[in-house]
HTML snippet that shows the backbone in 3Dmol.js (N, CA, C, O; Angstrom):
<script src="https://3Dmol.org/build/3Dmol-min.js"></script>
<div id="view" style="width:600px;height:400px;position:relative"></div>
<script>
const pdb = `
ATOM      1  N   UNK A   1      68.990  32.852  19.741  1.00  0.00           N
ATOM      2  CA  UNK A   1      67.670  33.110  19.233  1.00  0.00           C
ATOM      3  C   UNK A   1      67.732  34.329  18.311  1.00  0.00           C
ATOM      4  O   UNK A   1      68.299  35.335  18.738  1.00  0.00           O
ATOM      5  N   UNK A   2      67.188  34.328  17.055  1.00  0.00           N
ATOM      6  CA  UNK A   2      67.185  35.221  16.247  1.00  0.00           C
ATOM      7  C   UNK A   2      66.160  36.092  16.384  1.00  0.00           C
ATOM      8  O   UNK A   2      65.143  35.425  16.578  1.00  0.00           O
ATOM      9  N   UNK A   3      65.887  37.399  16.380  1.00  0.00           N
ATOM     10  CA  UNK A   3      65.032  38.210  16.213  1.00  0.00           C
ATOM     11  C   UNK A   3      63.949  38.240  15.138  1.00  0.00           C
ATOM     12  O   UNK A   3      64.141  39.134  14.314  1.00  0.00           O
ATOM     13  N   UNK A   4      62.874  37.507  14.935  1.00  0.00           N
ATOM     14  CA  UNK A   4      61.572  37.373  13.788  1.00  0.00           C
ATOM     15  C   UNK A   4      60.775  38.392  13.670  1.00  0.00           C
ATOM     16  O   UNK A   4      59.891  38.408  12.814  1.00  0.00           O
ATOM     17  N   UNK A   5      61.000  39.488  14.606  1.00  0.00           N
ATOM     18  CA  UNK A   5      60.051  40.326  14.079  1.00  0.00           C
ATOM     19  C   UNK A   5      60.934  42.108  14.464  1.00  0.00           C
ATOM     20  O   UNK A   5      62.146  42.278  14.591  1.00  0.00           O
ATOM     21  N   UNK A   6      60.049  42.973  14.547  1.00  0.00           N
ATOM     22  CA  UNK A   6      60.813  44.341  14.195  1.00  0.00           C
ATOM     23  C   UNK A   6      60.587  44.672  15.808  1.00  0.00           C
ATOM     24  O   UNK A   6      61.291  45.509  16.373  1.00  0.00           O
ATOM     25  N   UNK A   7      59.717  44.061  16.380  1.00  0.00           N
ATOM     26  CA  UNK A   7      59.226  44.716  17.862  1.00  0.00           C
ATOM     27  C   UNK A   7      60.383  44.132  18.539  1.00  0.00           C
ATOM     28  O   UNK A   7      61.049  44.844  19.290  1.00  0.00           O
ATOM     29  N   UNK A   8      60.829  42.335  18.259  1.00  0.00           N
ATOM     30  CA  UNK A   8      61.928  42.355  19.261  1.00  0.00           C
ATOM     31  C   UNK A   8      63.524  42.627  18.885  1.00  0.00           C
ATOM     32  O   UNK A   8      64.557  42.506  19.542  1.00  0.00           O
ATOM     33  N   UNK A   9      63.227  43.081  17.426  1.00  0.00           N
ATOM     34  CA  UNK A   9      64.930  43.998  17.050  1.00  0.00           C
ATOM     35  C   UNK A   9      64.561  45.415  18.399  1.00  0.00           C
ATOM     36  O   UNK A   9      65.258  45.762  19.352  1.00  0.00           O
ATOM     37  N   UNK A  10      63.988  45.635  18.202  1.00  0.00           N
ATOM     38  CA  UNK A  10      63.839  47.292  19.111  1.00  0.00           C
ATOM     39  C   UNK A  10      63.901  46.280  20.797  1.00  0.00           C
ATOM     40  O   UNK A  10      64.870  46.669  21.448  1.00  0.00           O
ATOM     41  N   UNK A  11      63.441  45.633  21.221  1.00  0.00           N
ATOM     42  CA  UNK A  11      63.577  45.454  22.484  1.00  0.00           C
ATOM     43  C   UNK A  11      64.974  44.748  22.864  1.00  0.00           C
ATOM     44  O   UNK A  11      65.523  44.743  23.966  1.00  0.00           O
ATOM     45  N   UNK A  12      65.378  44.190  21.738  1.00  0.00           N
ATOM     46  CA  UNK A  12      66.778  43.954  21.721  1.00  0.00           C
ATOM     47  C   UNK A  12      67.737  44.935  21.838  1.00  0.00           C
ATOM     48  O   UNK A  12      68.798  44.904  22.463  1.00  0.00           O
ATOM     49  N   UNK A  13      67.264  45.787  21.188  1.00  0.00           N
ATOM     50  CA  UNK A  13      68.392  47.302  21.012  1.00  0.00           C
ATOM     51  C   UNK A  13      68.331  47.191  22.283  1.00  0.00           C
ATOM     52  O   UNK A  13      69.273  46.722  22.921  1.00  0.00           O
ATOM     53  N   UNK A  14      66.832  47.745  23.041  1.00  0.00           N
ATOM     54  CA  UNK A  14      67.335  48.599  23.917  1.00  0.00           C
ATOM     55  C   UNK A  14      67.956  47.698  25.137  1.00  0.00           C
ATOM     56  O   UNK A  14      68.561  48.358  25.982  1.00  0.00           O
ATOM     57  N   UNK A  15      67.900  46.456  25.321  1.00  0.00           N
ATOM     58  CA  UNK A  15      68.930  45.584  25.741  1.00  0.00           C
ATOM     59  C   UNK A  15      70.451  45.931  25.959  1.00  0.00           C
ATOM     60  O   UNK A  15      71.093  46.097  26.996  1.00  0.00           O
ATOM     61  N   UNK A  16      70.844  45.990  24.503  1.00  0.00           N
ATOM     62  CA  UNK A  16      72.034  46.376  24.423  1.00  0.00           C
ATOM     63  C   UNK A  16      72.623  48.028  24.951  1.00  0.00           C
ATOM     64  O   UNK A  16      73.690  48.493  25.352  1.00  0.00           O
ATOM     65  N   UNK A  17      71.222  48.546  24.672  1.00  0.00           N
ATOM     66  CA  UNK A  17      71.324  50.165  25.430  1.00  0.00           C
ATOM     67  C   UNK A  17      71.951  50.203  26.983  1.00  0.00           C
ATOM     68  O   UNK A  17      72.901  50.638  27.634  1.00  0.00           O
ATOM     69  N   UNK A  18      70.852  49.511  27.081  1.00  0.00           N
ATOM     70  CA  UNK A  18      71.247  48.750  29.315  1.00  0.00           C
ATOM     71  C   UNK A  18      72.790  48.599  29.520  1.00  0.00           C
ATOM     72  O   UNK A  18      73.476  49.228  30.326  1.00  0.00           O
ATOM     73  N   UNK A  19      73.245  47.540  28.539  1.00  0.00           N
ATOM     74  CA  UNK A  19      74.531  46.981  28.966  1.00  0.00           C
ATOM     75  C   UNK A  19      75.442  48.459  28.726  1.00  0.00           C
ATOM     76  O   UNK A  19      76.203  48.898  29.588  1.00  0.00           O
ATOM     77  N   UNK A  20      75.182  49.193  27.248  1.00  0.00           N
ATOM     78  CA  UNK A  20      76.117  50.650  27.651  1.00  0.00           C
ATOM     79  C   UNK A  20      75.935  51.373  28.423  1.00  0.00           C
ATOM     80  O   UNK A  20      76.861  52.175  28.537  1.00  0.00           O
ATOM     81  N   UNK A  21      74.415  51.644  29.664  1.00  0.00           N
ATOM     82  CA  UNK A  21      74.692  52.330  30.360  1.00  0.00           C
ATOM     83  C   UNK A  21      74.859  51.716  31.347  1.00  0.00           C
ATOM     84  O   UNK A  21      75.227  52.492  32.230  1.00  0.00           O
ATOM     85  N   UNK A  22      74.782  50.636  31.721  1.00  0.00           N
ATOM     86  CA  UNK A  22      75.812  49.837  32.935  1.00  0.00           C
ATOM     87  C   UNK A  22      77.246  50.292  32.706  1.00  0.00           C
ATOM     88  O   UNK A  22      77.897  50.562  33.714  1.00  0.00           O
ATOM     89  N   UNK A  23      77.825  50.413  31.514  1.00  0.00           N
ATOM     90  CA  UNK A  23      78.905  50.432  31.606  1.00  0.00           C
ATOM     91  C   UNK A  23      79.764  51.940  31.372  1.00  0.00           C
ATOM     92  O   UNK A  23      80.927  52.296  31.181  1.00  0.00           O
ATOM     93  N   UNK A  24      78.480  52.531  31.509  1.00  0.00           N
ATOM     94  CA  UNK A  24      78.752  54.684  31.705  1.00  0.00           C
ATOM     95  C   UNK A  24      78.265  54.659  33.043  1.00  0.00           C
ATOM     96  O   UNK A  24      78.428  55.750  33.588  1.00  0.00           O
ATOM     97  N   UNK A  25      77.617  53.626  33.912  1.00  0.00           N
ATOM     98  CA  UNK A  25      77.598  54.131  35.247  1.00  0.00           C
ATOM     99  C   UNK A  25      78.547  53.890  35.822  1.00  0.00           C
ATOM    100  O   UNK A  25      78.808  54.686  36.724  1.00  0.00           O
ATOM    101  N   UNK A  26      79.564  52.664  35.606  1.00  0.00           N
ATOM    102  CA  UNK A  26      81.045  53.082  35.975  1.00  0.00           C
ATOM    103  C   UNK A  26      81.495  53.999  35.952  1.00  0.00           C
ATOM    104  O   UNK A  26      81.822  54.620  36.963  1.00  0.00           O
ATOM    105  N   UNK A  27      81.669  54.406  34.715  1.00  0.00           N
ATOM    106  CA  UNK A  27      82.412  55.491  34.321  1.00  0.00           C
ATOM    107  C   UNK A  27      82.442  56.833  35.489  1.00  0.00           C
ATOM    108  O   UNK A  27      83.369  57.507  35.938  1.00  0.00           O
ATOM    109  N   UNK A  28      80.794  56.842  35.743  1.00  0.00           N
ATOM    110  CA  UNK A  28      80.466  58.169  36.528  1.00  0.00           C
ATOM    111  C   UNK A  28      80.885  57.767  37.804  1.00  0.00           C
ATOM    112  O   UNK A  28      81.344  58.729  38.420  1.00  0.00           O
ATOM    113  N   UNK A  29      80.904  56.761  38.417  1.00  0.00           N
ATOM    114  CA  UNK A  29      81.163  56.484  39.318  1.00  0.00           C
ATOM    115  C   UNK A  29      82.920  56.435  39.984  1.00  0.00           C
ATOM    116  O   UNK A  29      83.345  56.810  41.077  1.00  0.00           O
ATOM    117  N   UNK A  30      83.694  55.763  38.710  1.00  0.00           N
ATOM    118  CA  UNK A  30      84.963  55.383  39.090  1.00  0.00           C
ATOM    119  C   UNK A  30      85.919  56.881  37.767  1.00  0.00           C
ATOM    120  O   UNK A  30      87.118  56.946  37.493  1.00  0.00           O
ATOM    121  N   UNK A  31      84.966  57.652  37.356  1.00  0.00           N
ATOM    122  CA  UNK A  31      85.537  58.307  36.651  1.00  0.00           C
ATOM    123  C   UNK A  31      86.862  59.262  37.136  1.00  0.00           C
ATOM    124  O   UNK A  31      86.718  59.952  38.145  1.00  0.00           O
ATOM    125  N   UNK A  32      88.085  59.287  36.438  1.00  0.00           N
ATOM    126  CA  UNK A  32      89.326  60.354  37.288  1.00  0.00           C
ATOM    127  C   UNK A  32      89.141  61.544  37.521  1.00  0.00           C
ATOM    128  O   UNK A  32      89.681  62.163  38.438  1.00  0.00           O
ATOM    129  N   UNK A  33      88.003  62.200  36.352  1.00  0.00           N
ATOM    130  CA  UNK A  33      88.433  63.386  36.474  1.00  0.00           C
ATOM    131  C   UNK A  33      86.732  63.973  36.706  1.00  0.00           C
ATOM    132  O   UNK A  33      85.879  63.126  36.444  1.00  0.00           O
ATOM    133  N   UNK A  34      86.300  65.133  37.101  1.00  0.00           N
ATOM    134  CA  UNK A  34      85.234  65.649  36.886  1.00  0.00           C
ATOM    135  C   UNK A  34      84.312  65.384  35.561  1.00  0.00           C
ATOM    136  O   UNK A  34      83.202  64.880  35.386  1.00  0.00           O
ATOM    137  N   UNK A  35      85.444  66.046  34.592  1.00  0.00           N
ATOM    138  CA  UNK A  35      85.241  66.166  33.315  1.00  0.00           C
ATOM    139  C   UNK A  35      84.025  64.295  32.831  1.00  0.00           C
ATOM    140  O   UNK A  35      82.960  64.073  32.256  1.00  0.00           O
ATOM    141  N   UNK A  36      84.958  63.575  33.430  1.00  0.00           N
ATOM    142  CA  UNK A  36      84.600  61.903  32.703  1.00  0.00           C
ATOM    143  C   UNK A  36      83.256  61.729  33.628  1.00  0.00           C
ATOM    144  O   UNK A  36      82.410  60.919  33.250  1.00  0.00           O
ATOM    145  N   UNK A  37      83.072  62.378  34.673  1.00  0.00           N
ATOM    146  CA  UNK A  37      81.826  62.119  35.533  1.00  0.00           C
ATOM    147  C   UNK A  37      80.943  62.776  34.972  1.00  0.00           C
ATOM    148  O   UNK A  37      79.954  62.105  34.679  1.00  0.00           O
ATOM    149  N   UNK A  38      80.895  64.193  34.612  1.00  0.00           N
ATOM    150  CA  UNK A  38      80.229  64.618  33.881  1.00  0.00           C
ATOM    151  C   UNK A  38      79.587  64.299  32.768  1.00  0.00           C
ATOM    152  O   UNK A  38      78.369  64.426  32.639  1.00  0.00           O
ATOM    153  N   UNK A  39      80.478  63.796  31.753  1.00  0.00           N
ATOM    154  CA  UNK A  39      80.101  63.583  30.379  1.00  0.00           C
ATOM    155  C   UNK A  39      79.544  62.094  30.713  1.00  0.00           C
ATOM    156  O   UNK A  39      78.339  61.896  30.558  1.00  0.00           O
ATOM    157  N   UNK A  40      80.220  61.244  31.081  1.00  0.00           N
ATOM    158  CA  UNK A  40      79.112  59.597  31.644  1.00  0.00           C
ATOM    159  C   UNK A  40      77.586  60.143  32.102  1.00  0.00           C
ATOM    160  O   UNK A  40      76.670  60.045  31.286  1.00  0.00           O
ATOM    161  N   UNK A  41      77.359  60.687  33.355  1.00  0.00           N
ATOM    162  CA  UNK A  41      75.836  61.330  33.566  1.00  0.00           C
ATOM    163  C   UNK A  41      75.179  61.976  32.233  1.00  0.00           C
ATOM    164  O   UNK A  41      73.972  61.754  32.320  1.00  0.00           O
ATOM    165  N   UNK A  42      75.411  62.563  31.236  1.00  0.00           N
ATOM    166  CA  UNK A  42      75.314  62.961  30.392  1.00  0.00           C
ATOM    167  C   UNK A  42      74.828  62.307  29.320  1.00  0.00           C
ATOM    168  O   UNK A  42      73.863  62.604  28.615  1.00  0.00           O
ATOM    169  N   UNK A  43      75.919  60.966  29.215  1.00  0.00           N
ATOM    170  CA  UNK A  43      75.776  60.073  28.434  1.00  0.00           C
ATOM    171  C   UNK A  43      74.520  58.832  28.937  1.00  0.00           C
ATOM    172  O   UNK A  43      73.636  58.363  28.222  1.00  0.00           O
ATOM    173  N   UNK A  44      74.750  58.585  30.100  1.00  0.00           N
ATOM    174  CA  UNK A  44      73.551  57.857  31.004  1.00  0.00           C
ATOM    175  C   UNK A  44      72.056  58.127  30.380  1.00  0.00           C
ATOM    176  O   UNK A  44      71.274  57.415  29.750  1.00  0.00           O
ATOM    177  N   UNK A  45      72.019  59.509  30.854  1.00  0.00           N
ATOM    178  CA  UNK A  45      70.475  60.406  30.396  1.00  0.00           C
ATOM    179  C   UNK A  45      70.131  60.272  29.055  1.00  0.00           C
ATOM    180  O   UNK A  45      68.957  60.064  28.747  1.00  0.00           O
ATOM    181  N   UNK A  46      71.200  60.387  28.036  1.00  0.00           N
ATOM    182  CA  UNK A  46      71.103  60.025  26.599  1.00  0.00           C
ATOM    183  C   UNK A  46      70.331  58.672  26.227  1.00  0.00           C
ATOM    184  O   UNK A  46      69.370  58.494  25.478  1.00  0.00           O
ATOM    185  N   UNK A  47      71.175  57.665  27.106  1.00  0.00           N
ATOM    186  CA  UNK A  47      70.845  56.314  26.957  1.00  0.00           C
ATOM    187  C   UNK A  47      69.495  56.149  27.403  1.00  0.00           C
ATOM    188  O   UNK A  47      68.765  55.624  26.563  1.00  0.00           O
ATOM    189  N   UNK A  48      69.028  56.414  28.360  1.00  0.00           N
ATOM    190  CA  UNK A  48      67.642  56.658  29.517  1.00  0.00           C
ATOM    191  C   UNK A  48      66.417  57.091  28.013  1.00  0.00           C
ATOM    192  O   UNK A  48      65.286  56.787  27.633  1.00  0.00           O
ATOM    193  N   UNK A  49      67.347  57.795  27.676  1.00  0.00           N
ATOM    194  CA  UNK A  49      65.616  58.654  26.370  1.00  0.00           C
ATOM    195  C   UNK A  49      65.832  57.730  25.452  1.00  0.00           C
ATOM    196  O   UNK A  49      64.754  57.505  24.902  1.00  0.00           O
ATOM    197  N   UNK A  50      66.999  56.829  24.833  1.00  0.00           N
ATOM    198  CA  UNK A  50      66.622  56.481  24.040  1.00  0.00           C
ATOM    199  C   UNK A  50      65.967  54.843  23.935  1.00  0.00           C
ATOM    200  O   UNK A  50      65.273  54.323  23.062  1.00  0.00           O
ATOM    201  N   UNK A  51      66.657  54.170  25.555  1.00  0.00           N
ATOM    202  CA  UNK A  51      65.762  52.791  26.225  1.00  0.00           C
ATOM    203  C   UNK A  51      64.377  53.042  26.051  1.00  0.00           C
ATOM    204  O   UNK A  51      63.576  52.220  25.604  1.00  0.00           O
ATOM    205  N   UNK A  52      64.038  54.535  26.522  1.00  0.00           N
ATOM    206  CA  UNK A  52      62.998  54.603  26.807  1.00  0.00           C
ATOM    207  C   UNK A  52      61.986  54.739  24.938  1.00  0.00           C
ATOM    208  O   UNK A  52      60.814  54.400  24.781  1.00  0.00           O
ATOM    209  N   UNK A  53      62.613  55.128  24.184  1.00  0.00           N
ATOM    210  CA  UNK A  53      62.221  55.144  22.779  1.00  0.00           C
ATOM    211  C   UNK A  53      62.361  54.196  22.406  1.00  0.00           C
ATOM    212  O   UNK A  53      61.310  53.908  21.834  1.00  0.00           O
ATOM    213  N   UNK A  54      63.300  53.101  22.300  1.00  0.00           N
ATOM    214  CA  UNK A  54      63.165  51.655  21.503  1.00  0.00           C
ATOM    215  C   UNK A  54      61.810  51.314  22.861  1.00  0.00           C
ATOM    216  O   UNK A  54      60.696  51.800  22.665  1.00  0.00           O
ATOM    217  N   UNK A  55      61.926  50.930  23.453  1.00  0.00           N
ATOM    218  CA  UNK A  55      60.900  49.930  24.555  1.00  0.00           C
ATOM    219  C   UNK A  55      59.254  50.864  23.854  1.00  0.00           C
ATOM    220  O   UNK A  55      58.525  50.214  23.105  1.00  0.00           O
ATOM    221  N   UNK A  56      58.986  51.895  24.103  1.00  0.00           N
ATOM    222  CA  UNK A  56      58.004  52.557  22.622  1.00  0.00           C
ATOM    223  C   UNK A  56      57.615  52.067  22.049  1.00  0.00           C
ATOM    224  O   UNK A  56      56.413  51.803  22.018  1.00  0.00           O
ATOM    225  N   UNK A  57      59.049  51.450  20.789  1.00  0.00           N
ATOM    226  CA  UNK A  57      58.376  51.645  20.056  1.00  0.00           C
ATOM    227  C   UNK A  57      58.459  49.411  19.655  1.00  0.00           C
ATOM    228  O   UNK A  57      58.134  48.957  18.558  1.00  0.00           O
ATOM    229  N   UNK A  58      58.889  48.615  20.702  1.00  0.00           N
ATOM    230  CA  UNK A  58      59.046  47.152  20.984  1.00  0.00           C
ATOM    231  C   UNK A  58      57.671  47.011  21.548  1.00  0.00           C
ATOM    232  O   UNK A  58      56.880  46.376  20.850  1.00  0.00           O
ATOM    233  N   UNK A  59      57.268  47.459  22.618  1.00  0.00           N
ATOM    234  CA  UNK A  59      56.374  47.426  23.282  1.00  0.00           C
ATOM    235  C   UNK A  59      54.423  47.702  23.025  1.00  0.00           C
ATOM    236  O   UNK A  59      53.388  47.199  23.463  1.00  0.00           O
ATOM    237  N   UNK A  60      54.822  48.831  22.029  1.00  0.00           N
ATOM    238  CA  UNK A  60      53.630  49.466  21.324  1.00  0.00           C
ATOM    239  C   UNK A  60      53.256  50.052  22.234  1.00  0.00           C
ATOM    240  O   UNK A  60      52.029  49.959  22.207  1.00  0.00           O
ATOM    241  N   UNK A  61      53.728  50.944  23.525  1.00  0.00           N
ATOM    242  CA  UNK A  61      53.375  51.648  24.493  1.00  0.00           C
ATOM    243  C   UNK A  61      53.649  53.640  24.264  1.00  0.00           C
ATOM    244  O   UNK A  61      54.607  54.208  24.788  1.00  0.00           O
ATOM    245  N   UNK A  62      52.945  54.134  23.689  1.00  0.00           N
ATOM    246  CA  UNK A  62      53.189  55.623  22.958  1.00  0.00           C
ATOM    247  C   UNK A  62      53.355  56.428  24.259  1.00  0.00           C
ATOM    248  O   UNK A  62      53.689  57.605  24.125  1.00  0.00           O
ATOM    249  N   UNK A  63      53.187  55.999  25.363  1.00  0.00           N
ATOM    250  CA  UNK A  63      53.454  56.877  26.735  1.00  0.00           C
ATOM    251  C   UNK A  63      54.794  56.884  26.991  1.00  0.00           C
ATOM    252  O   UNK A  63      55.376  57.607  27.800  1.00  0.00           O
ATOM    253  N   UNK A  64      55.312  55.969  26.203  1.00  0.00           N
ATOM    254  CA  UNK A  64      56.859  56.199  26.726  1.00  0.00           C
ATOM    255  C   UNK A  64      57.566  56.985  26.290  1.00  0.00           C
ATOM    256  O   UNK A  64      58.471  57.504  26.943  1.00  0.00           O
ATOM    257  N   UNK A  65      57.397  57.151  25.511  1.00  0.00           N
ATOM    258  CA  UNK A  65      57.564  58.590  24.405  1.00  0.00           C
ATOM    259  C   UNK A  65      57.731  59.697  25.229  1.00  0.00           C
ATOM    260  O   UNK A  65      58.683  60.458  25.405  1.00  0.00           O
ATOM    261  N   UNK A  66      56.531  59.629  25.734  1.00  0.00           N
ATOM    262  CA  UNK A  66      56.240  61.082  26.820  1.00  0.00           C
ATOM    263  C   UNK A  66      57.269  61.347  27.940  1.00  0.00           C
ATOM    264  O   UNK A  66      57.812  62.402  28.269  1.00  0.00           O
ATOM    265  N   UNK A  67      57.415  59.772  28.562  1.00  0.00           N
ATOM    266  CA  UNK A  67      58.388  59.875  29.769  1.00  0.00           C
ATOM    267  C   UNK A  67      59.743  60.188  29.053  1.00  0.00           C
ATOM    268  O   UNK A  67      60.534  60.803  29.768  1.00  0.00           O
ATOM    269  N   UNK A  68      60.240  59.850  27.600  1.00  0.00           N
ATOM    270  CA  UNK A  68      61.257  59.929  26.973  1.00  0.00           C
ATOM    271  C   UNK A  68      62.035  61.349  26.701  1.00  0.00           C
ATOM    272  O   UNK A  68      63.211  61.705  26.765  1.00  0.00           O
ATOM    273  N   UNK A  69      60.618  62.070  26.318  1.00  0.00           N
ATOM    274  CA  UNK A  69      60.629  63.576  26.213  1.00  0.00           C
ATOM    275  C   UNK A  69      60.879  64.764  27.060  1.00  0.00           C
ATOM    276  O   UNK A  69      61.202  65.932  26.845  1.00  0.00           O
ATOM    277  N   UNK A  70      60.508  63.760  28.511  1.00  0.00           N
ATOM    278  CA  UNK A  70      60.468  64.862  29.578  1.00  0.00           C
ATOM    279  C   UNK A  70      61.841  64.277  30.204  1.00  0.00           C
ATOM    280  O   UNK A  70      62.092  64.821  31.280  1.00  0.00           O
ATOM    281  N   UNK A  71      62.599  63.509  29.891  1.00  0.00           N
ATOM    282  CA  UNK A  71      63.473  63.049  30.393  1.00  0.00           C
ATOM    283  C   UNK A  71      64.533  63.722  29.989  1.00  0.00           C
ATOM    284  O   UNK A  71      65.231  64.420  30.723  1.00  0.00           O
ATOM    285  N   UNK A  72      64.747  63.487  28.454  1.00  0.00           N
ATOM    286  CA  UNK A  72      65.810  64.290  27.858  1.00  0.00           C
ATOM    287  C   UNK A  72      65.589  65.879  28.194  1.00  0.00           C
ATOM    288  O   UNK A  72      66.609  66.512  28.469  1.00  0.00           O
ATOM    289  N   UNK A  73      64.416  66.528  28.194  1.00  0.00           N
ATOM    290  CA  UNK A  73      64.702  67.988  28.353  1.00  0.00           C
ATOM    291  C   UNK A  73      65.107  68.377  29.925  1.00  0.00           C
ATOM    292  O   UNK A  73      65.679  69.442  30.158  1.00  0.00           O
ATOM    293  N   UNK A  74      64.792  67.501  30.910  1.00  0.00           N
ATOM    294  CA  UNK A  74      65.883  67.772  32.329  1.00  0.00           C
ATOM    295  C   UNK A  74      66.921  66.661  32.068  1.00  0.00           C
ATOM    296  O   UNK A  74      67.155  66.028  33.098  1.00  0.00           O
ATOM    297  N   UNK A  75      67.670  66.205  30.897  1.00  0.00           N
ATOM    298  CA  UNK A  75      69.071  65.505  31.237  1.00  0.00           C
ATOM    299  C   UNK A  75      69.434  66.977  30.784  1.00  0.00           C
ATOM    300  O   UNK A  75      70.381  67.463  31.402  1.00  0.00           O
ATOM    301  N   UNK A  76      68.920  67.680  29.931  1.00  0.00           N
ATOM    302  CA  UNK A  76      69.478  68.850  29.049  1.00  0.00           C
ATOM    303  C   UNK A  76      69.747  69.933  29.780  1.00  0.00           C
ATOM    304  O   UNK A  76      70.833  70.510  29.732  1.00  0.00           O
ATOM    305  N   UNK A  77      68.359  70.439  30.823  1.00  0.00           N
ATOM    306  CA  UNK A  77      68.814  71.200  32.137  1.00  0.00           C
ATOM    307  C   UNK A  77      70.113  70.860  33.262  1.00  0.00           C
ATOM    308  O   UNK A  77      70.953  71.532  33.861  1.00  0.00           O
ATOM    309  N   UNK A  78      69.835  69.781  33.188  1.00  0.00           N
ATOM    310  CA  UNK A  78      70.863  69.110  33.990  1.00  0.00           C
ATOM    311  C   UNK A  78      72.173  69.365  33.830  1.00  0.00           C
ATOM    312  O   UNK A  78      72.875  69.772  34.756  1.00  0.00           O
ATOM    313  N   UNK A  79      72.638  69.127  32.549  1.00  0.00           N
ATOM    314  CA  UNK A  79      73.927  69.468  31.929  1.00  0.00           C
ATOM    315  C   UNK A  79      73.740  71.514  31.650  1.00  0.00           C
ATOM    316  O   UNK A  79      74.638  72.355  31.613  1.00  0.00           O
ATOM    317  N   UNK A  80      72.969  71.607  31.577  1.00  0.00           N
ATOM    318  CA  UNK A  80      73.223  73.533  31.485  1.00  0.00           C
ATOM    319  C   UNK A  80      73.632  73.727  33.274  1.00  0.00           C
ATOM    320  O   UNK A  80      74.442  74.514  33.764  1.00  0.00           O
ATOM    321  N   UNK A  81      72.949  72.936  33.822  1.00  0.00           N
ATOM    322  CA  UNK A  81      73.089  73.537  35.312  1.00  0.00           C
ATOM    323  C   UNK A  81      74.360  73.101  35.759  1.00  0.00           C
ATOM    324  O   UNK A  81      75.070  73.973  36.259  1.00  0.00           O
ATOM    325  N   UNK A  82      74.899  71.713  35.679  1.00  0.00           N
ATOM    326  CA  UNK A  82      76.471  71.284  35.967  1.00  0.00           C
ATOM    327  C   UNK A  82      77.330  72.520  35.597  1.00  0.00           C
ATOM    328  O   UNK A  82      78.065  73.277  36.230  1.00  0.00           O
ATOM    329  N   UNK A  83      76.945  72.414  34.354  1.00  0.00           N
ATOM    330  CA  UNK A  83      78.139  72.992  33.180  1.00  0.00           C
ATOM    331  C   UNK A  83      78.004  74.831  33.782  1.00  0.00           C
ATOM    332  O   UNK A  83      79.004  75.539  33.908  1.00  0.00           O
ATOM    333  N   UNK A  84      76.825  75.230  34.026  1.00  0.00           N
ATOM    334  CA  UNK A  84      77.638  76.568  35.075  1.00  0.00           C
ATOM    335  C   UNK A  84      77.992  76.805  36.345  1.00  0.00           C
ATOM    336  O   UNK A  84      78.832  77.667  36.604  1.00  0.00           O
ATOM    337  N   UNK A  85      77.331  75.990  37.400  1.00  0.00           N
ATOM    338  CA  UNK A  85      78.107  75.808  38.338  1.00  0.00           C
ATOM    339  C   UNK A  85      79.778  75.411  38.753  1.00  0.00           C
ATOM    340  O   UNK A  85      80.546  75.504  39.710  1.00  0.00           O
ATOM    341  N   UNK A  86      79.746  74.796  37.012  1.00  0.00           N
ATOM    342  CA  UNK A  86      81.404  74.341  37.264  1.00  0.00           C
ATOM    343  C   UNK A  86      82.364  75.360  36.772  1.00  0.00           C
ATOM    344  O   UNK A  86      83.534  75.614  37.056  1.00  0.00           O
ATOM    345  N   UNK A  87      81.509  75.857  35.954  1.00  0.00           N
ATOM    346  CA  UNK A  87      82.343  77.485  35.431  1.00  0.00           C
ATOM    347  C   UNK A  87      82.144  78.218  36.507  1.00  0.00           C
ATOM    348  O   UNK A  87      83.248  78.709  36.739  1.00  0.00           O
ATOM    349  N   UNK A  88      81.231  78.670  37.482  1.00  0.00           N
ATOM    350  CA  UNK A  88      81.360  79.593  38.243  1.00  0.00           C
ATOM    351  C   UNK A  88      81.977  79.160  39.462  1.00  0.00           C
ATOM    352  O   UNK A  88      81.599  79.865  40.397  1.00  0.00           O
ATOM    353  N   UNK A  89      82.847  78.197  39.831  1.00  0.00           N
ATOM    354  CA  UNK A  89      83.522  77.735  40.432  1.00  0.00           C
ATOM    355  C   UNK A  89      84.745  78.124  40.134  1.00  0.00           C
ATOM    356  O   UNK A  89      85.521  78.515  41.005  1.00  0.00           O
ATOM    357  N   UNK A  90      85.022  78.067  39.003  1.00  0.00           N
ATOM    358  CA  UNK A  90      85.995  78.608  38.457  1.00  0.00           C
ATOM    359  C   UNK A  90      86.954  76.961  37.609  1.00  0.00           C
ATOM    360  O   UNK A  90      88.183  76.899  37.567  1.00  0.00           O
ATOM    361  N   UNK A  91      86.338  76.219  37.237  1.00  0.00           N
ATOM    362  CA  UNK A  91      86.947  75.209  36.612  1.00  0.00           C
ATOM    363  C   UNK A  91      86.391  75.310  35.140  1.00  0.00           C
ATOM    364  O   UNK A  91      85.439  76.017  34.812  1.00  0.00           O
ATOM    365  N   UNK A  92      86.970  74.671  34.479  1.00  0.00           N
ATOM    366  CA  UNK A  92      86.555  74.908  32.496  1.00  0.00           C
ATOM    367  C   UNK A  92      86.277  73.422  32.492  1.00  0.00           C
ATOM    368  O   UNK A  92      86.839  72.610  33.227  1.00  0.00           O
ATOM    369  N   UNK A  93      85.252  73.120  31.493  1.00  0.00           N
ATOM    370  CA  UNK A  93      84.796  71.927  31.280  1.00  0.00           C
ATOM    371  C   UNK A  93      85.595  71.697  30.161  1.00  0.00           C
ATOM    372  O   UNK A  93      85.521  70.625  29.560  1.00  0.00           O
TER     373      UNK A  93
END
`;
const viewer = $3Dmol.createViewer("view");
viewer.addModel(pdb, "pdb");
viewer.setStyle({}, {cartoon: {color: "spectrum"}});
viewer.zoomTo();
viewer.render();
</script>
C-alpha cells in the first residue's frame, strides 16, 4: 500500500521509528558493555520524542508535542544523571 497522503507518510515514519527502537531495546538489554546500554537508553528516549512528533503531526493531535517536549528534557536529565554517577564511580564513559 502506498502512502496518498502526508498524514500517513508521518504515521508511517513513525512505524518505522518503533521497529528502531525495538531494535535499541535489545541493544540495552543484551548490550556488552555499560557504555552500549547507555547510549541504546539514550537512543530509545530519542526515538520516544520523535514517535511521539511524527504521530503529532499524522494524527493532527498538538498535545503530543507537549508529551514530546517533556519527554526529551528528562531523557536529557537522564543522561546528565547516568553520565555522573558513572564518573563518580569512577568509570569514563
Amino acid at each position: 500500500m502506498i502512502p496518498t497522503s502526508i498524514e500517513e507518510i508521518f504515521l508511517l515514519a513513525a512505524a518505522l521509528f518503533v521497529l528502531l527502537a525495538i531494535m535499541m531495546f535489545y541493544r540495552a538489554v543484551a548490550g556488552p558493555t555499560t557504555q552500549d546500554r547507555l547510549l541504546a537508553v539514550n537512543v530509545l528516549g530519542t526515538n520516544t520524542v520523535v514517535i511521539l512528533a511524527l504521530l503529532a503531526a499524522g494524527l493532527d493531535e498538538p498535545w503530543f508535542l507537549d508529551i514530546a517536549l517533556i519527554y526529551a528534557l528528562l531523557n536529557f536529565l537522564m543522561a546528565v544523571a547516568i553520565s555522573k554517577f558513572t564518573v563518580e564511580r569512577g568509570g569514563v564513559l
